[in-house]
MDTraj code that builds the backbone (N, CA, C; nanometers):
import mdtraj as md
import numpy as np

residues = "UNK UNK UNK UNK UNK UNK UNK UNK UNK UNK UNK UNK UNK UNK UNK UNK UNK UNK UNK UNK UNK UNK UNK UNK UNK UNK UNK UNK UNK UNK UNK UNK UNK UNK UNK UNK UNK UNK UNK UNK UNK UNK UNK UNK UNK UNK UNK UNK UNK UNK UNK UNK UNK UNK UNK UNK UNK UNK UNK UNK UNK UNK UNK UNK UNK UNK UNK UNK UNK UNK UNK UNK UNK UNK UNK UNK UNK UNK UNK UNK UNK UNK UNK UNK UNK UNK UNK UNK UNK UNK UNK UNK UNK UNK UNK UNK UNK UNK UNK UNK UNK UNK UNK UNK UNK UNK UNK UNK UNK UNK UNK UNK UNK UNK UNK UNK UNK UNK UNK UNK UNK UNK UNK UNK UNK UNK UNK UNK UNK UNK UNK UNK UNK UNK UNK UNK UNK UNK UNK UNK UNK UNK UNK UNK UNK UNK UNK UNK UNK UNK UNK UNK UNK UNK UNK UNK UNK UNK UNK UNK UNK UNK UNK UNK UNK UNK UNK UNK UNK UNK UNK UNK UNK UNK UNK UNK UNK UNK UNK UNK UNK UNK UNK UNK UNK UNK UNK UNK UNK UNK UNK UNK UNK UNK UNK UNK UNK UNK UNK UNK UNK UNK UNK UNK".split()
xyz = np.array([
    [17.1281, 2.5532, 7.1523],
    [17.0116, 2.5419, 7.0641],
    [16.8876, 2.5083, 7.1474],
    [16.7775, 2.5596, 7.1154],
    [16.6646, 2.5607, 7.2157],
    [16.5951, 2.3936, 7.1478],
    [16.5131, 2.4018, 7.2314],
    [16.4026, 2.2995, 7.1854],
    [16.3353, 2.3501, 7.0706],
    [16.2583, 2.4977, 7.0486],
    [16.1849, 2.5329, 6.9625],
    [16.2532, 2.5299, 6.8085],
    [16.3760, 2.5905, 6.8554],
    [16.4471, 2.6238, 6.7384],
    [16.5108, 2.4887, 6.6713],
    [16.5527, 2.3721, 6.7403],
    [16.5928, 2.2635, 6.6808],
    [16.4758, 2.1805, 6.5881],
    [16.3727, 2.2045, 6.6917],
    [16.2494, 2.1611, 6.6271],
    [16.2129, 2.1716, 6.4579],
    [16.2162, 2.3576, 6.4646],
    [16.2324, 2.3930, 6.3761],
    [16.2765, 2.3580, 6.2278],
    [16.4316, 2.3744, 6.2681],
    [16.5785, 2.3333, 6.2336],
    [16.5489, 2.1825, 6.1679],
    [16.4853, 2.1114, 6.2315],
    [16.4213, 1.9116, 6.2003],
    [16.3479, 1.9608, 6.0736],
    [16.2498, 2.0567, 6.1142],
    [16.1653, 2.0168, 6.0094],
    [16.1959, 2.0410, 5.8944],
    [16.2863, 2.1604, 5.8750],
    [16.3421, 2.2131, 5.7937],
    [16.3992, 2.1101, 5.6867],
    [16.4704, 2.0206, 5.7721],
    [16.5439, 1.8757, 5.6849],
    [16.4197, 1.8056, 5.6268],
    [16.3665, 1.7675, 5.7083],
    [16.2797, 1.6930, 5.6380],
    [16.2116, 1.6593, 5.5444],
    [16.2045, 1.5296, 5.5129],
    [16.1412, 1.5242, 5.3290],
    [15.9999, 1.5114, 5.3349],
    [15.9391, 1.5336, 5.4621],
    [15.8137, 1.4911, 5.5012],
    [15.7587, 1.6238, 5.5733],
    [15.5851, 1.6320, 5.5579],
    [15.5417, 1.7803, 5.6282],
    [15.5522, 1.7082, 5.7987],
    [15.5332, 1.8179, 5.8866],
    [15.5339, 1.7460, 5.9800],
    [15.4592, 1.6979, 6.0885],
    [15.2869, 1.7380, 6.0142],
    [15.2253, 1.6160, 6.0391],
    [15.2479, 1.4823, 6.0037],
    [15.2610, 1.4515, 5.9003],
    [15.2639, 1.3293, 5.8230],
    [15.4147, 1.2541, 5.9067],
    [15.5181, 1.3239, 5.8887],
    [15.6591, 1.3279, 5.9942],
    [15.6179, 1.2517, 6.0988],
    [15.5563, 1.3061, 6.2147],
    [15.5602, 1.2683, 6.3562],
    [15.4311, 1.1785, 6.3584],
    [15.3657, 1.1923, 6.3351],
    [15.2121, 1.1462, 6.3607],
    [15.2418, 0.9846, 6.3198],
    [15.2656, 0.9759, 6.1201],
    [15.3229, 0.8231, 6.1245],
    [15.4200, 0.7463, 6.1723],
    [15.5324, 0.7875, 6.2282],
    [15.5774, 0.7655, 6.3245],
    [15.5593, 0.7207, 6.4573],
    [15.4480, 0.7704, 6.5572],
    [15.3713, 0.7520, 6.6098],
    [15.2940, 0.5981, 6.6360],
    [15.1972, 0.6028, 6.4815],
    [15.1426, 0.5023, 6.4768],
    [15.2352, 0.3929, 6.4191],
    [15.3083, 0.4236, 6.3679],
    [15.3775, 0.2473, 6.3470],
    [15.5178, 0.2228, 6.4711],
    [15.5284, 0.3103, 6.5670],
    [15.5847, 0.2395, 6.6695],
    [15.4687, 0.2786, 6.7688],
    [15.3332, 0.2285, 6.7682],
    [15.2465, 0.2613, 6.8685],
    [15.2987, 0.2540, 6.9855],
    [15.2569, 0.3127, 7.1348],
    [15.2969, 0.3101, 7.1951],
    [15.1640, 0.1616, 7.2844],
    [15.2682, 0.1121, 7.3804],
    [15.2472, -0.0450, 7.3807],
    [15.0823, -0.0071, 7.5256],
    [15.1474, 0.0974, 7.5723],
    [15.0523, 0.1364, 7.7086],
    [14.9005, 0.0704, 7.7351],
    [14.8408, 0.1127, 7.6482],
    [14.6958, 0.0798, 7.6648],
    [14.6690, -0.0132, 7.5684],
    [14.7863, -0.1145, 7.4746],
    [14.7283, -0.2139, 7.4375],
    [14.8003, -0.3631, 7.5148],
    [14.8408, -0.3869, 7.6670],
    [14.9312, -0.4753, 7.6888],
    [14.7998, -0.5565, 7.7412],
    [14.8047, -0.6705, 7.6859],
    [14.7395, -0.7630, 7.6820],
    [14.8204, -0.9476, 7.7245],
    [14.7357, -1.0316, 7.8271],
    [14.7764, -1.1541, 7.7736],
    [14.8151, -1.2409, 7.6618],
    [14.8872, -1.3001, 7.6638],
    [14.9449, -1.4091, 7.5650],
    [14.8122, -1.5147, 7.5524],
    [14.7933, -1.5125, 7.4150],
    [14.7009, -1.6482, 7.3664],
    [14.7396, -1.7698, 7.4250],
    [14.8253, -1.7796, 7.4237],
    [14.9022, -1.9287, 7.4487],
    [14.9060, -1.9510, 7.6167],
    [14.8815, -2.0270, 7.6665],
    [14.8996, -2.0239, 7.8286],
    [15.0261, -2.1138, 7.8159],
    [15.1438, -2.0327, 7.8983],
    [15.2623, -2.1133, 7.9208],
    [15.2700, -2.2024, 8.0541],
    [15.3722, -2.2347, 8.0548],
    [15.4232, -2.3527, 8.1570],
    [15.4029, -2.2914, 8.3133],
    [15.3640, -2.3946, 8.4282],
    [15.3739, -2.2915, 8.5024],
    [15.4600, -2.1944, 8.6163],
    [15.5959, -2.2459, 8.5639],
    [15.6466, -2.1242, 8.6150],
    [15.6724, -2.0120, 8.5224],
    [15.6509, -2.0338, 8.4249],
    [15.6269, -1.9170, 8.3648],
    [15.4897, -1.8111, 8.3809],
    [15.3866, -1.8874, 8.3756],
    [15.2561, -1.8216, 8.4344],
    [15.3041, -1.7802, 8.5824],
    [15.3518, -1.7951, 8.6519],
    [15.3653, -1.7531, 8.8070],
    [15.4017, -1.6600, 8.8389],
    [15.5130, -1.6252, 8.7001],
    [15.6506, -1.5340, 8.6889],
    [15.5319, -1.4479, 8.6294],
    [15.4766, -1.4789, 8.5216],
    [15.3363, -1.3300, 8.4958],
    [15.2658, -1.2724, 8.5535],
    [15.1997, -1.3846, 8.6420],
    [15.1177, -1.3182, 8.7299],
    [15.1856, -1.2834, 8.8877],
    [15.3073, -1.2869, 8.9091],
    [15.3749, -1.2363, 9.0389],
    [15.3230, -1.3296, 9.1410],
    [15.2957, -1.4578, 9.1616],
    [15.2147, -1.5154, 9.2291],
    [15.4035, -1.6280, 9.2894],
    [15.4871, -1.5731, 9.3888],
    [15.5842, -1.6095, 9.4244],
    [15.5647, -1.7174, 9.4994],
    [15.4601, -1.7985, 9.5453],
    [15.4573, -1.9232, 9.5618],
    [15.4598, -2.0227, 9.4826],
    [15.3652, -1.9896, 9.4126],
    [15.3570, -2.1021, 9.2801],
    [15.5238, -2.0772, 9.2474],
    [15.5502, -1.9678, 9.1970],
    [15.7041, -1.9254, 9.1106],
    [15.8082, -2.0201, 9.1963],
    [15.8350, -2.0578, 9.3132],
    [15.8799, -2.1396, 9.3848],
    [15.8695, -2.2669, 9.3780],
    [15.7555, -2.3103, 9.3782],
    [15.7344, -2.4574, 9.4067],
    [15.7534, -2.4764, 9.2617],
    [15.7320, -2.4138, 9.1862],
    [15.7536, -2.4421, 9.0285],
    [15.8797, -2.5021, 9.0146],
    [15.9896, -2.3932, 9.0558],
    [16.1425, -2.3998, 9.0880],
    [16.1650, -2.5147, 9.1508],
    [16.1308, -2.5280, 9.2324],
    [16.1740, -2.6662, 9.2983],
    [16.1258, -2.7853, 9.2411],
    [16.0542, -2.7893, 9.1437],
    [15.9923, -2.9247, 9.0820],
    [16.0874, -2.9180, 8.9631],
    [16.1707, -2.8397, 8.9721],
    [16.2660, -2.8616, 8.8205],
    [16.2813, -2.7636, 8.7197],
    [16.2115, -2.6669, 8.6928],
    [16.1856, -2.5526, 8.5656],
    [16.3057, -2.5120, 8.5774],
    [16.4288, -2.4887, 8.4404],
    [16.5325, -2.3738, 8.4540],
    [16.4806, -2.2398, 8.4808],
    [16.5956, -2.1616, 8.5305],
    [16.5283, -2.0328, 8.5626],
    [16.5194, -1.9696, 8.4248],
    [16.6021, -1.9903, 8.3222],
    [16.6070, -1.9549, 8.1648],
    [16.5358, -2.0017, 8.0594],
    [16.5210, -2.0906, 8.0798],
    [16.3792, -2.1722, 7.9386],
    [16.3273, -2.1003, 7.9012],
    [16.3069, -2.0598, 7.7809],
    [16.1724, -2.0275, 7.6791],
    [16.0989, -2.0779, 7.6740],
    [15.9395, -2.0162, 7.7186],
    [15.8486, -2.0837, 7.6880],
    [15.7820, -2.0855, 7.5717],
    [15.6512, -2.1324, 7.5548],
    [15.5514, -2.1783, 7.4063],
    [15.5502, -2.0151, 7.3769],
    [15.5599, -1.9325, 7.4534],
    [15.5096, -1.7287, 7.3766],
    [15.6761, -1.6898, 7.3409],
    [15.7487, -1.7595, 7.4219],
    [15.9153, -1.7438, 7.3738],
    [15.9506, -1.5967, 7.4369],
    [15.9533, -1.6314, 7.5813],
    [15.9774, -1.5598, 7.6925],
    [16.0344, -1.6661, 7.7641],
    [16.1176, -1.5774, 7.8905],
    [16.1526, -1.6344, 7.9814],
    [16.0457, -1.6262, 8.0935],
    [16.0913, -1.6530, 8.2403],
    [16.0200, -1.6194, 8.3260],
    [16.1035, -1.4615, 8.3919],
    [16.1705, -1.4546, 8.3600],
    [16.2314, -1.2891, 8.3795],
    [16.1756, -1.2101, 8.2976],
    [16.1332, -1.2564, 8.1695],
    [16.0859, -1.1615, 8.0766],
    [15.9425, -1.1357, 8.0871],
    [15.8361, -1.2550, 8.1589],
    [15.6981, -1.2305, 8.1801],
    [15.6592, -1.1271, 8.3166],
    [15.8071, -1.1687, 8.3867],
    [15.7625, -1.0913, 8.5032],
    [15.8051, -0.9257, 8.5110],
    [15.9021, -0.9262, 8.4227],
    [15.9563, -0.7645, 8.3987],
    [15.8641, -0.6769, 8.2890],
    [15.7665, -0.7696, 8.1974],
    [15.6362, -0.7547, 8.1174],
    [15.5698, -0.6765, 8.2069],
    [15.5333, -0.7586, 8.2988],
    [15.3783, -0.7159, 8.4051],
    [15.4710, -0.6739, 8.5126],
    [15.5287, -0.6224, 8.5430],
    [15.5506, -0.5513, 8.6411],
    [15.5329, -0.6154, 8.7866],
    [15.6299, -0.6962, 8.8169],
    [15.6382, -0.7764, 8.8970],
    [15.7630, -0.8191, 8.9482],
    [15.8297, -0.6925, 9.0230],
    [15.9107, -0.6388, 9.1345],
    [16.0291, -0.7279, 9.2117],
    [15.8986, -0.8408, 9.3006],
    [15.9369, -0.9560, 9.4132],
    [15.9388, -1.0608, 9.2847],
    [15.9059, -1.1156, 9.1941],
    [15.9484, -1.1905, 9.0897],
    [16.0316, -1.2019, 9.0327],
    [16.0718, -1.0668, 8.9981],
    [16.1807, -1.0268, 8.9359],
    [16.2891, -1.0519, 9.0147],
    [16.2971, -0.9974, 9.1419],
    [16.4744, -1.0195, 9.2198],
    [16.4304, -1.1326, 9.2269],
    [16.3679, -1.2152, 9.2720],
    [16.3590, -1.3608, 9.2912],
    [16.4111, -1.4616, 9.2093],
    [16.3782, -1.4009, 9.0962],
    [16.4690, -1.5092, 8.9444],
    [16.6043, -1.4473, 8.9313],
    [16.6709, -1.3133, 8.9628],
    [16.7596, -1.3295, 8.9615],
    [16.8577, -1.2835, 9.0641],
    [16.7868, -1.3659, 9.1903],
    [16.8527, -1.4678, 9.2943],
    [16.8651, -1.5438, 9.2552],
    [16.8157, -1.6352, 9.1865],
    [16.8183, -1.7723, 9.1180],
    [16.9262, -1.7811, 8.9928],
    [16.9852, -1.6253, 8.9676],
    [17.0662, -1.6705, 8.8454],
    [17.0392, -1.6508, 8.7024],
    [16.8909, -1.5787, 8.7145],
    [16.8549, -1.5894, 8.5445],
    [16.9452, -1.4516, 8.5573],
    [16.9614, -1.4719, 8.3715],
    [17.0283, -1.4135, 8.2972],
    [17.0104, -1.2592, 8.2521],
    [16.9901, -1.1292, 8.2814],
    [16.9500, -1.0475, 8.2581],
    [16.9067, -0.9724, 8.1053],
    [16.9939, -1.0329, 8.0860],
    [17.0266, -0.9865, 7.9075],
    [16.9909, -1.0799, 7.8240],
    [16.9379, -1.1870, 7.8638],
    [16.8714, -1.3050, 7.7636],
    [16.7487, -1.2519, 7.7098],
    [16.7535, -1.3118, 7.5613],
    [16.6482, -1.2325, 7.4669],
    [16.5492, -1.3188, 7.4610],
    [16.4495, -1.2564, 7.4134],
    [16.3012, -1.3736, 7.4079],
    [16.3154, -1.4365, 7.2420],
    [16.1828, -1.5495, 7.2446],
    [16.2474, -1.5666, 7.0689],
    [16.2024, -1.3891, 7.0164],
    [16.2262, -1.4740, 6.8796],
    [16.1981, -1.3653, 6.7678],
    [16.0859, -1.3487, 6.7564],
    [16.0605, -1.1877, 6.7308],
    [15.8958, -1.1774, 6.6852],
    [15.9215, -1.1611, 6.5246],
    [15.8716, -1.2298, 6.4522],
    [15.8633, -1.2106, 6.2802],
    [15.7848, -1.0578, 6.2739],
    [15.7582, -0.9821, 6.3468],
    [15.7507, -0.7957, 6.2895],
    [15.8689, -0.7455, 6.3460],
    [15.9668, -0.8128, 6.4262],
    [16.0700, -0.7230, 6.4732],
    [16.2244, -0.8108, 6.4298],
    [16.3010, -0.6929, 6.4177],
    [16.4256, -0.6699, 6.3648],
    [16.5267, -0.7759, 6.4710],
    [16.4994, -0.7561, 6.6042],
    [16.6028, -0.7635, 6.6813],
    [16.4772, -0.8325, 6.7885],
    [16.5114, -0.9002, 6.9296],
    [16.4832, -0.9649, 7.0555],
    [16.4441, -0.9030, 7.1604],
    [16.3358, -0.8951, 7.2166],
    [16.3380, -0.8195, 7.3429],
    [16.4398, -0.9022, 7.4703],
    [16.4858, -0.7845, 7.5736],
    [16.5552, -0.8783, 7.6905],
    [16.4627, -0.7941, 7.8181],
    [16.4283, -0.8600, 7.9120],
    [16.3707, -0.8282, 8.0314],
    [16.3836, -0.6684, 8.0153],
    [16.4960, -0.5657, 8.0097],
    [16.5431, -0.4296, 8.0300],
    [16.3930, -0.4061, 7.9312],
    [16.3886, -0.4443, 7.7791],
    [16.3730, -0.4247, 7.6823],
    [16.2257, -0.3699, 7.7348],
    [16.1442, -0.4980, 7.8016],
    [15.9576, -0.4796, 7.8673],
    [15.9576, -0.4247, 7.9511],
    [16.0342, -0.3881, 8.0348],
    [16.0637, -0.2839, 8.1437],
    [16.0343, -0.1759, 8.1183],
    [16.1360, -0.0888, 7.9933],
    [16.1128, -0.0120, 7.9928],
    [15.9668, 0.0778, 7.8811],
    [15.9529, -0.0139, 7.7630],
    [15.7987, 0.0020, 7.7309],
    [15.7188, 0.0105, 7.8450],
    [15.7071, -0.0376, 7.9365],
    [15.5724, -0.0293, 8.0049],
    [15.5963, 0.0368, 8.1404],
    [15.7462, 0.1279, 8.1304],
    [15.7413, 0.1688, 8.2691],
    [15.7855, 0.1869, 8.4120],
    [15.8392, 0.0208, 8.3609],
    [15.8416, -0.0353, 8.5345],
    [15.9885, 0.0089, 8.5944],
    [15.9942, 0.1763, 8.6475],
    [16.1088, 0.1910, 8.6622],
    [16.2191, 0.1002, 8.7916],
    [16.1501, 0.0398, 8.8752],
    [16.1768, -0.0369, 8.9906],
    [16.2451, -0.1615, 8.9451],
    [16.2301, -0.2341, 8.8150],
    [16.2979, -0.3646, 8.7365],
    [16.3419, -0.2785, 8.6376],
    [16.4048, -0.1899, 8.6310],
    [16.4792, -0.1388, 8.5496],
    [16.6064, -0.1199, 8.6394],
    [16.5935, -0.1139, 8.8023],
    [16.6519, -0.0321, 8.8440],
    [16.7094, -0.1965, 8.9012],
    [16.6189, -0.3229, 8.9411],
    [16.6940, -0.4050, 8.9452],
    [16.7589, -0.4892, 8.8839],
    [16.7082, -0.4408, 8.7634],
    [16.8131, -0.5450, 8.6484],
    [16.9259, -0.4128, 8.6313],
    [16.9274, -0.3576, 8.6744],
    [17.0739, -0.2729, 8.6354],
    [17.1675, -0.2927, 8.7387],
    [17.1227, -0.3335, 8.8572],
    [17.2267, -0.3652, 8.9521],
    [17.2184, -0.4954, 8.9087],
    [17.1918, -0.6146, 8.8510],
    [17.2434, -0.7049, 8.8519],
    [17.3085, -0.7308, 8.6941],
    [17.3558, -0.6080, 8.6687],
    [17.4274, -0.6244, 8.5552],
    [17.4153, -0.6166, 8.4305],
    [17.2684, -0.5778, 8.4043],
    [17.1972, -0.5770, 8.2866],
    [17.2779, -0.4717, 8.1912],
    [17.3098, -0.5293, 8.0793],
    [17.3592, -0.4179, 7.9533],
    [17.2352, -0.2992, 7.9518],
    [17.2571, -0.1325, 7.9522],
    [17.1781, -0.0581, 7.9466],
    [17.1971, -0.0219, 7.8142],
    [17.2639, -0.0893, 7.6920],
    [17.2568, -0.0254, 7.5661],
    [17.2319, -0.1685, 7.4994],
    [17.1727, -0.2749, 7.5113],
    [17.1379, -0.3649, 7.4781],
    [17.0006, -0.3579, 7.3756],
    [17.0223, -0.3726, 7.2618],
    [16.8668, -0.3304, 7.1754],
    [16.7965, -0.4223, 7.1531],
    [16.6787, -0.3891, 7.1631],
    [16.5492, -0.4322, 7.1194],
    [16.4793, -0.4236, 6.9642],
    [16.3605, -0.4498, 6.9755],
    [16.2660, -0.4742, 6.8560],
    [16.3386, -0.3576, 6.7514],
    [16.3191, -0.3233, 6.6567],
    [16.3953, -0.2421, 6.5523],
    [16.5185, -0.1458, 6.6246],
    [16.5737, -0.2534, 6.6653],
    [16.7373, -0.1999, 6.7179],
    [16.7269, -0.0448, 6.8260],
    [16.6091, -0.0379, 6.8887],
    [16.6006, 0.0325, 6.9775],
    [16.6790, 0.0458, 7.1281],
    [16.7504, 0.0966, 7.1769],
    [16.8490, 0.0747, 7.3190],
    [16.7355, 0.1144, 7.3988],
    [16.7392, 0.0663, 7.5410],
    [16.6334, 0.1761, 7.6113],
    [16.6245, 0.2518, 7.6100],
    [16.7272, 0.3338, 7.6058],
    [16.6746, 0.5047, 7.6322],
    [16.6094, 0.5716, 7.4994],
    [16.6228, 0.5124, 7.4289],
    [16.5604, 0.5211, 7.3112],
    [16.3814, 0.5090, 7.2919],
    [16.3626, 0.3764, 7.3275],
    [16.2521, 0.3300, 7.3453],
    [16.1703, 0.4873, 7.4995],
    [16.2659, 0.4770, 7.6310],
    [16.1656, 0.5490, 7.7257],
    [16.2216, 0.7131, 7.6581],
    [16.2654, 0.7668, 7.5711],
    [16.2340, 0.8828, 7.5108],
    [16.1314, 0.9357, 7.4380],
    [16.1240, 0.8165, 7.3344],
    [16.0239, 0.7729, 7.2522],
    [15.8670, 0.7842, 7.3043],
    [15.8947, 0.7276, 7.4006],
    [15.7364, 0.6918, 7.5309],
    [15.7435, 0.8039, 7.5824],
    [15.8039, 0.8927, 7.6382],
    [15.7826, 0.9922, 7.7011],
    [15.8038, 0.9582, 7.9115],
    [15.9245, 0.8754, 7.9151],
    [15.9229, 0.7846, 8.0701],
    [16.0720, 0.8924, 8.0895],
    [16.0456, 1.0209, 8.1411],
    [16.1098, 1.0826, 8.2178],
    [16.2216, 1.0597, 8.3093],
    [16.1609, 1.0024, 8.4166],
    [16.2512, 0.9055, 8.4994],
    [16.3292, 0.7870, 8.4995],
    [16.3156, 0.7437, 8.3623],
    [16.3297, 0.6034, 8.3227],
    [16.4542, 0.6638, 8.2368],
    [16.4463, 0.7690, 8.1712],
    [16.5617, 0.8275, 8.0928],
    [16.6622, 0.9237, 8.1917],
    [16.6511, 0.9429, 8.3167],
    [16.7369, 1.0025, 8.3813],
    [16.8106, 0.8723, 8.4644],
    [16.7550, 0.7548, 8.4683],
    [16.7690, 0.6182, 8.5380],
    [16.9173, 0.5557, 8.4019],
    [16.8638, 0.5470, 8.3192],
    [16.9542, 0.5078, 8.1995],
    [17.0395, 0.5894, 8.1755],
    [17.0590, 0.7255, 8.2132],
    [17.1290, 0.8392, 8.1442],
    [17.2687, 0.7538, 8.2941],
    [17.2446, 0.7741, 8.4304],
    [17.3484, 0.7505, 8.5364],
    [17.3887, 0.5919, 8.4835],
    [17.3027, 0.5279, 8.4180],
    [17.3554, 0.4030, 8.4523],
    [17.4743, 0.3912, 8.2477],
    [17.4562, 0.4703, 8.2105],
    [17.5588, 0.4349, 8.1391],
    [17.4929, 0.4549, 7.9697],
    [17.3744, 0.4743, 7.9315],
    [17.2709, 0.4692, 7.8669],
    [17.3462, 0.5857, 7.7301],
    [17.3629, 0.5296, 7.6512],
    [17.4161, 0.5809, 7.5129],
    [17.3689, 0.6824, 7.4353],
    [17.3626, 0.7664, 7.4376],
    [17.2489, 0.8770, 7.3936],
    [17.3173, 0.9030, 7.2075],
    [17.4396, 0.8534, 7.1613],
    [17.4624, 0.8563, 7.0098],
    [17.3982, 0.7283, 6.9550],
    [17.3753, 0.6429, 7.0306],
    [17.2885, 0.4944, 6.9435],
    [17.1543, 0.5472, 6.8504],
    [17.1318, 0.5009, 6.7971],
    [17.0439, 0.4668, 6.6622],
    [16.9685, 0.3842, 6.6599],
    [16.8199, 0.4206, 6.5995],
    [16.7340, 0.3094, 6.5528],
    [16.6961, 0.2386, 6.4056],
    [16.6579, 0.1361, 6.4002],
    [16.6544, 0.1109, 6.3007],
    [16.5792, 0.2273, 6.2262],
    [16.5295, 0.3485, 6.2007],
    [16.4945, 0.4666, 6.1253],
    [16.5911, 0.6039, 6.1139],
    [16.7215, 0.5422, 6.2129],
    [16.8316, 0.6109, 6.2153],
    [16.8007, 0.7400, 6.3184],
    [16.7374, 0.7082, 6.3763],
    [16.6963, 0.8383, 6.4901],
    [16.7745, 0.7853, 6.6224],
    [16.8250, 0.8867, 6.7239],
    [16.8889, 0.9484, 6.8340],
    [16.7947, 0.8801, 6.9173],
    [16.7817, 0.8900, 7.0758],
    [16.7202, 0.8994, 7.1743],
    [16.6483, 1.0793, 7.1388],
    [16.7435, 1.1574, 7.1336],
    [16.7108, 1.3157, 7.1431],
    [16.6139, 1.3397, 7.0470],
    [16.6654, 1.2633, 6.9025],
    [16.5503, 1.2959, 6.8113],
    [16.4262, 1.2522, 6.7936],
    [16.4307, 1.1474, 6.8737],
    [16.2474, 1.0835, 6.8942],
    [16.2048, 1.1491, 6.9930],
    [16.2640, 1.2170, 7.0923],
    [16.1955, 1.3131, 7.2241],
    [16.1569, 1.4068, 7.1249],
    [16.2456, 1.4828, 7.0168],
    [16.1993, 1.6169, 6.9458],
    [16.0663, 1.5715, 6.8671],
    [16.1112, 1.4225, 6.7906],
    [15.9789, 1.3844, 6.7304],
    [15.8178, 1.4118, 6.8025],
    [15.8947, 1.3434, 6.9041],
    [15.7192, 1.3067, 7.0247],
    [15.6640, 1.4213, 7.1327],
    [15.7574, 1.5203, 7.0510],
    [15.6958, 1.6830, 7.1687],
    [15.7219, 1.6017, 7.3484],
    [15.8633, 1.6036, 7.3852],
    [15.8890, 1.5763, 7.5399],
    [16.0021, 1.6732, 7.5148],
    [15.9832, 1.7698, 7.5605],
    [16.0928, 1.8839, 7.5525],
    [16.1759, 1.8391, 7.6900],
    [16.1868, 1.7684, 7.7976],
    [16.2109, 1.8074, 7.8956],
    [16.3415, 1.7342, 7.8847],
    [16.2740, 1.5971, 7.8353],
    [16.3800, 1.4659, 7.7814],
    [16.4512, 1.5059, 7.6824],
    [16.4224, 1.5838, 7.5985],
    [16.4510, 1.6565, 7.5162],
    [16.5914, 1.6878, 7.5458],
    [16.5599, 1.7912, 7.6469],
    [16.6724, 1.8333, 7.7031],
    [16.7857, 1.8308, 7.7761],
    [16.7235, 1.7281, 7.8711],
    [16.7974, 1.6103, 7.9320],
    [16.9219, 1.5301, 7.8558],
    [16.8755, 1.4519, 7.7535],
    [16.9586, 1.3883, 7.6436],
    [17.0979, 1.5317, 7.5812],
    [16.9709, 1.6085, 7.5215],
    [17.1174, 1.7245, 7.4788],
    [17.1656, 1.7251, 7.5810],
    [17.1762, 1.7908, 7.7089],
    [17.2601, 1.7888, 7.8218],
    [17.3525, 1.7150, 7.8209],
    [17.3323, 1.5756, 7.7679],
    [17.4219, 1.4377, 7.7777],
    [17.4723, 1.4018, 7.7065],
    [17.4920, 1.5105, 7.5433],
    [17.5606, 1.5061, 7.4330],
    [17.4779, 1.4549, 7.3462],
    [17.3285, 1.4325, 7.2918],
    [17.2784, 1.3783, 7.2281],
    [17.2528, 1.4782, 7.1551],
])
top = md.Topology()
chain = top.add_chain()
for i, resn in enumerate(residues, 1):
    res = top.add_residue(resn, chain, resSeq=i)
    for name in ("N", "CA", "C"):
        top.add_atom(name, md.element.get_by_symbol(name[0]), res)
traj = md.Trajectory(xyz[None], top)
């Protein structure tokens, strides 16, 4: 089945035209890219250290006592601020130290389910802490905010490499979101034919 023709084939089902289909869709899982912003709240500071990649402070922090796991006042870890912002040498650094890969942040009251470090990784990208939280064990079908798995979420986004990264490492392509959509069917949703295709390749 081609891309065009499945496309098709979607809309065909659908109880919706397919502007209205894809477009709201769209906007109510905006994509996070050009709105990632600081936290109101200034946290503790190894948690600020772990945000801003600043591995001295993140150290001496450590050594004055901070678990490497605590939640802070935004209800993150320091694995989770630093896999947020994209922060590489932070990241193996905490887990040299042992943090937990798969530990969830609190709850956000608009979301269903917890982000875990994998979870901000892959919204925003950062295929390099995707690639080191998977060698240190990170669940790659572990879900996020409305029960999204990663590969779900970097289909969704349109992160190419990030879905061929998840596809080797074990990455579930029959999981479901809370709207009951595929990895494959949010690529068909979001016009990424390539991922698209990729996923079918992989049984999706």
């Amino acid at each position: 089945m081609t891309f065009k023709q499945s496309t098709h084939q979607r809309h065909k089902r659908s109880p919706l035209p397919l502007f209205t289909m894809s477009w709201f869709l769209a906007l109510f899982w905006v994509s996070p890219l050009w709105a990632q912003q600081l936290p109101v709240v200034t946290d503790n500071g190894f948690i600020e250290a772990a945000r801003t990649g600043n591995l001295d402070a993140l150290k001496a922090a450590h050594a004055a006592g901070y678990s490497v796991d605590s939640l802070g006042r935004n209800g993150q870890s320091a694995l989770h601020a630093a896999a947020e912002w994209g922060h590489l040498a932070a990241v193996q650094q905490l887990l040299d130290w042992g943090a937990k890969p798969d530990k969830r942040a609190k709850p956000d009251k608009r979301a269903k389910t917890r982000h875990t470090a994998m979870n901000y990784a892959v919204v925003y990208g950062h295929r390099e802490i995707i690639r080191a939280l998977l060698d240190a064990k990170a669940d790659p079908n572990r879900a996020g905010p409305n029960y999204e798995v990663p590969i779900i979420t970097a289909a969704r986004l349109g992160h190419e490499k990030i879905v061929r990264l998840l596809l080797k490492a074990g990455g579930d392509v029959r999981e479901t979101d809370s709207t009951g959509r595929t990895a494959s069917e949010w690529a068909r949703e979001m016009r990424h034919p390539k991922i698209f295709g990729l996923l079918k390749a992989a049984g999706g």
